[in-house]
RODREN-952203 format. One record per atom (N, C-alpha, C, O): x, y, z. Coordinates in steps of 0.001 Angstrom, whole numbers, plus 500000, padded with zeros to 6 digits. Example, Ala and Ser with C-alpha at 12.3 -4.5 7.8 and 13.67 -1.06 7.14 Angstrom:
<sites>
513190494310507800 512300495500507800 513200496700507800 514236496681508465 512850497750507080 513670498940507140 512900500030507870 513409501138508039 
</sites>
This chain:
<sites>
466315948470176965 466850949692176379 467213949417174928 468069948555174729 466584950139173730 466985949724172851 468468950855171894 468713952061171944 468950950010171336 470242950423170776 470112951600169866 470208951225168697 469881953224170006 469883954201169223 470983954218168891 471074955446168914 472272953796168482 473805954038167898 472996954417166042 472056953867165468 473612955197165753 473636955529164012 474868954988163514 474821954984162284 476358954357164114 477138954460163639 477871953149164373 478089952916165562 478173952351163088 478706950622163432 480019951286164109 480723952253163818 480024950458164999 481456950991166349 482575949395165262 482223948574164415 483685949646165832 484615948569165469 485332948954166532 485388950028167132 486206947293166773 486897947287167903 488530948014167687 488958947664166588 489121948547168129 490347949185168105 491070949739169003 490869950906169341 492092948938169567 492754948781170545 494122950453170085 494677950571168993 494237951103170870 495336952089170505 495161953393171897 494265953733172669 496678953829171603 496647954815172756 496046956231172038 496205956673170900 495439956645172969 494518957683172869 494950958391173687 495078957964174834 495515960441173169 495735961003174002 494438962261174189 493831962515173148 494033962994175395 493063963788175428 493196964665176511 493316964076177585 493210965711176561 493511967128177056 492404968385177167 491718968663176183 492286969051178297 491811970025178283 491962970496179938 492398969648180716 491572971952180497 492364972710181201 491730971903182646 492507971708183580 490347971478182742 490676970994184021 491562969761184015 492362969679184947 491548969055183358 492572967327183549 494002967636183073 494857966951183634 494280968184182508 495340968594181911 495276967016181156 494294966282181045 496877966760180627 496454965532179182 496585964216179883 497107963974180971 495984963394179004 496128962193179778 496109961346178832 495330961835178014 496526960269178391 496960958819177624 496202958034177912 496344957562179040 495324957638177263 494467956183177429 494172955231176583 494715955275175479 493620954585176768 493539953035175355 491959953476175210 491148954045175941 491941952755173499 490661952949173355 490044951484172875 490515950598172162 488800951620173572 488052950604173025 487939950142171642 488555949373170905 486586951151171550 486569951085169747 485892952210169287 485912953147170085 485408952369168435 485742953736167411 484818953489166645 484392952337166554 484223954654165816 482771954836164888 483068955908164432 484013956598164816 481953956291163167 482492957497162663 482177958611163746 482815959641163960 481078958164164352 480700959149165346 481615959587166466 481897960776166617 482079958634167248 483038959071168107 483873957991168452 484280957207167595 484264957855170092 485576956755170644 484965956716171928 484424957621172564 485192955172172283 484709954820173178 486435954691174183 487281953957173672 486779955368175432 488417955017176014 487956954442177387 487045954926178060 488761953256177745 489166952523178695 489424953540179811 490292954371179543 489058953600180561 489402954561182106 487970954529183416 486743954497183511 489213954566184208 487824954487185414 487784955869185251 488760956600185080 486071956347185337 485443957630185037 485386957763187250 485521958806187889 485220956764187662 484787957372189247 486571958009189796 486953959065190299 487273956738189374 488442957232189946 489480958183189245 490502958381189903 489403958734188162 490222959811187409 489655961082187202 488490961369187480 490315961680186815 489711963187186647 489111963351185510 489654963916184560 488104962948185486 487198963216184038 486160964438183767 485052964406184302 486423965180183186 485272966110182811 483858965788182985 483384964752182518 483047966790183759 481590965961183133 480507965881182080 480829966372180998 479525965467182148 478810965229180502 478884966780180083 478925967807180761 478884966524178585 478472967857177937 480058968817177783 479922969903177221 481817968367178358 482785968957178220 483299968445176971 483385967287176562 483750969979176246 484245969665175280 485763969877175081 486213971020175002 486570968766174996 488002968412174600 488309968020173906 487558967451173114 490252968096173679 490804967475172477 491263966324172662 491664965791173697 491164965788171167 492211964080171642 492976963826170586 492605964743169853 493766963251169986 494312962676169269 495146961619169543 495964961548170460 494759960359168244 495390959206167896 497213959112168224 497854959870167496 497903958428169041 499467957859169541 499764956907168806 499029956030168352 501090957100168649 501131955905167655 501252955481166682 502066954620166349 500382956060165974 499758955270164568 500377955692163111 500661955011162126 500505957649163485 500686958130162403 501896959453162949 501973959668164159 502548960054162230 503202961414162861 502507962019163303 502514962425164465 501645962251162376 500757963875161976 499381963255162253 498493963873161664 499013962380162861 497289962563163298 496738963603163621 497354964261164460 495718964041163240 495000965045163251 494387965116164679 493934964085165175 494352966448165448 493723966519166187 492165966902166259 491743967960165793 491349965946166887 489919965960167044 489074966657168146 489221966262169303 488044967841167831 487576967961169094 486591967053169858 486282966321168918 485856966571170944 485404965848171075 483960966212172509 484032967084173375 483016965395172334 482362965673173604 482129964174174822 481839962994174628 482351964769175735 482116963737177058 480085963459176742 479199964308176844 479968962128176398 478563962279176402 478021960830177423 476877960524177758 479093960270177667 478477958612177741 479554958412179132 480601959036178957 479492957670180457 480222957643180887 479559956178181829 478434956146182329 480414955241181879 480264953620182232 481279953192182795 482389953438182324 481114952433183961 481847951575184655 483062951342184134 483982951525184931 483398950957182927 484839950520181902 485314952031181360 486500952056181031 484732953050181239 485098953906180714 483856954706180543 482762954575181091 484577956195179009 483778957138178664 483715957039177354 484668956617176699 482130957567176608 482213957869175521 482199959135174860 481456960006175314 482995959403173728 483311960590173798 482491960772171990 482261959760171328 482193962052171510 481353962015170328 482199963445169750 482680964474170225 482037962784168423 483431964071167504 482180965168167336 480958965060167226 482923966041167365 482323967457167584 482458968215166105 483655968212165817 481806968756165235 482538969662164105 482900970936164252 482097971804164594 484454971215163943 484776972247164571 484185973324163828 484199974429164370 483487973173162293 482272973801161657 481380974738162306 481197975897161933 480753974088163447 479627974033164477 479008975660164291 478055976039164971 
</sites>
């Protein structure tokens, strides 16, 4: 399988919060991060995860007061977790 990524990931450990009406919000750690999207730590079999193609919010814990909230899409979903891809709210 070869590697289509457009966008160098870096590793970045931080709590990640993400919300929407079926899961209601939930707190998770994130892997690592690209401009494209965030890769978060969670079992996808055993939690309530949206499936491919749902679009939710998340924002950065932690880090800053005022982090901006991001919309995001469920596109990638693996044994360690999900990947999620920033959405423009442009669109």
């Amino acid at each position: 399988m070869s590697n289509q990524r457009r966008h160098l990931r870096t590793a970045l450990r931080c709590k990640f919060k993400i919300w929407h009406d079926s899961i209601g919000e939930k707190v998770v750690q994130t892997r690592d991060v690209s401009d494209g999207g965030v890769f978060l730590i969670m079992d996808p079999v055993a939690e309530d995860i949206p499936p491919m193609g749902t679009i939710l919010k998340g924002q950065v814990q932690g880090m800053m007061d005022d982090a901006p909230i991001v919309t995001l899409e469920v596109v990638r979903m693996a044994p360690e977790g999900i990947g999620l891809r920033f959405v423009s709210d442009t669109n």
